[in-house]
C-alpha positions, 0 to 999 in steps of 0.5 A: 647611707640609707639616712642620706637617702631619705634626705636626698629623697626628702628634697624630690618632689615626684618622690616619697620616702614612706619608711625605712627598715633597720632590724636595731629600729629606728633612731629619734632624728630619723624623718619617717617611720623606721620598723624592723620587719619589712613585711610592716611597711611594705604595703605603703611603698612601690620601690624598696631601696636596699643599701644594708648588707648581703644576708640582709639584702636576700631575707627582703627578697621573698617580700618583694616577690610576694608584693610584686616590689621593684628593687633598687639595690646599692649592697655589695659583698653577695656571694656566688649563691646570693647573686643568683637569688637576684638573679632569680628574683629578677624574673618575678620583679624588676630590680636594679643591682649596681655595686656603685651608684655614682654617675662618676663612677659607672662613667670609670667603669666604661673608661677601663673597659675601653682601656683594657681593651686596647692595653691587652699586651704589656701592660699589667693591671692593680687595682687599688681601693680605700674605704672607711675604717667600718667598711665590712667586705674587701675588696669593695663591691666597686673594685671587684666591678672593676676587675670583672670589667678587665677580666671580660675585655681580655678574655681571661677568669677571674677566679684565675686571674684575681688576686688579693693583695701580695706578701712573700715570694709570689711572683706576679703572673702574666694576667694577674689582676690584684686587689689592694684594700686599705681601710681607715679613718672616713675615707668615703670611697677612693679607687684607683686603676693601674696599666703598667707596662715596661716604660710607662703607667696609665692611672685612672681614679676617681675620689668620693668626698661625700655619700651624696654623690650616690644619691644621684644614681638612686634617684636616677635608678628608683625612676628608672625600675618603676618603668620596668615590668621584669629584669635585672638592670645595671647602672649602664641601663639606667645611664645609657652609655653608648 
């Protein structure tokens, strides 16, 4: 991802990609400097893009407090504790936390959130995602969204109602919300939301066939946090649905 980033930036011409962090270094083919300590480059940037993983994400976050540097963060899998770091963070800097960057995507999210809350009564809901065979935490960042979104519009906890996958004999509660991972092979990113009542099904999905389409939402969302002062923003800030 973060390669893909530096083209897509590569190609803007208000933008600049003045570095990359990876704590293994850099490989040869890789168009700007890669170092391993953020505090290295930090001074030359105004945004940090983060798409790494959760422990990595929060070791950044005092350097961009203590240079006043906006985030733009695409990491999924934080902890309860590592979202309010964000969160806390938020105060001091602006930052950007989506667990999606695709305009697709994020438009799915405000389909099921209407859906939910017309489908409240008979209708039971699984969640179905699939994702390469080296994604690390499942259920995906995006899925995860999903059933908040679900759980919200229906009133209902997700620490009660969520559920990962299904084996032996538990038999299915009123407001279960189940999660299904399926990881193989260089599947980009596929996610598929099921309503299911007694005599029909309402499927809404959407299929990722490249990591570029995610770079629209970067763009949008590093123009975007350059803005803001403060704060902590989703996709739906950056996109402004209404």
């Amino acid at each position: 991802m973060g390669r893909t980033i530096i083209e897509r930036i590569n190609k803007e011409k208000t933008i600049e990609c003045v570095g990359g962090v990876d704590i293994v270094g850099a490989e040869s083919d890789i168009s700007v400097p890669v170092v391993k300590n953020i505090e290295d480059i930090i001074d030359k940037s105004d945004i940090i893009v983060d798409f790494s993983i959760a422990s990595g994400t929060i070791e950044k976050i005092p350097a961009c407090i203590k240079h006043k540097k906006g985030m733009v963060i695409g990491t999924t899998g934080f902890s309860e504790d590592e979202l309010k770091v964000i969160k806390d963070a938020s105060s001091t800097i602006p930052i950007l936390l989506a667990s999606n960057m695709s305009i697709g995507i994020n438009l799915l999210y405000k389909l099921v959130g209407k859906s939910a809350e017309i489908l409240k009564d008979g209708f039971d809901v699984e969640i179905i995602e699939k994702h390469h065979r080296y994604k690390k935490d499942s259920p995906s960042g995006t899925a995860l969204s999903i059933g908040k979104i679900i759980a919200e519009k229906r009133s209902i906890s997700p620490d009660k109602a969520f559920k990962m996958g299904r084996k032996g004999f538990d038999e299915r509660k009123k407001d279960d919300i189940t999660f299904h991972s399926i990881r193989g092979g260089k599947i980009v990113s596929d996610h598929e939301v099921l309503f299911i009542a007694d005599n029909e099904i309402i499927k809404m999905s959407h299929v990722s066939f490249s990591r570029e389409i995610f770079t629209d939402g970067v763009i949008r969302g590093i123009n975007f946090i350059s803005g803001e002062a403060t704060g902590l923003y989703s996709m739906e800030d950056v996109l402004e649905f209404s």
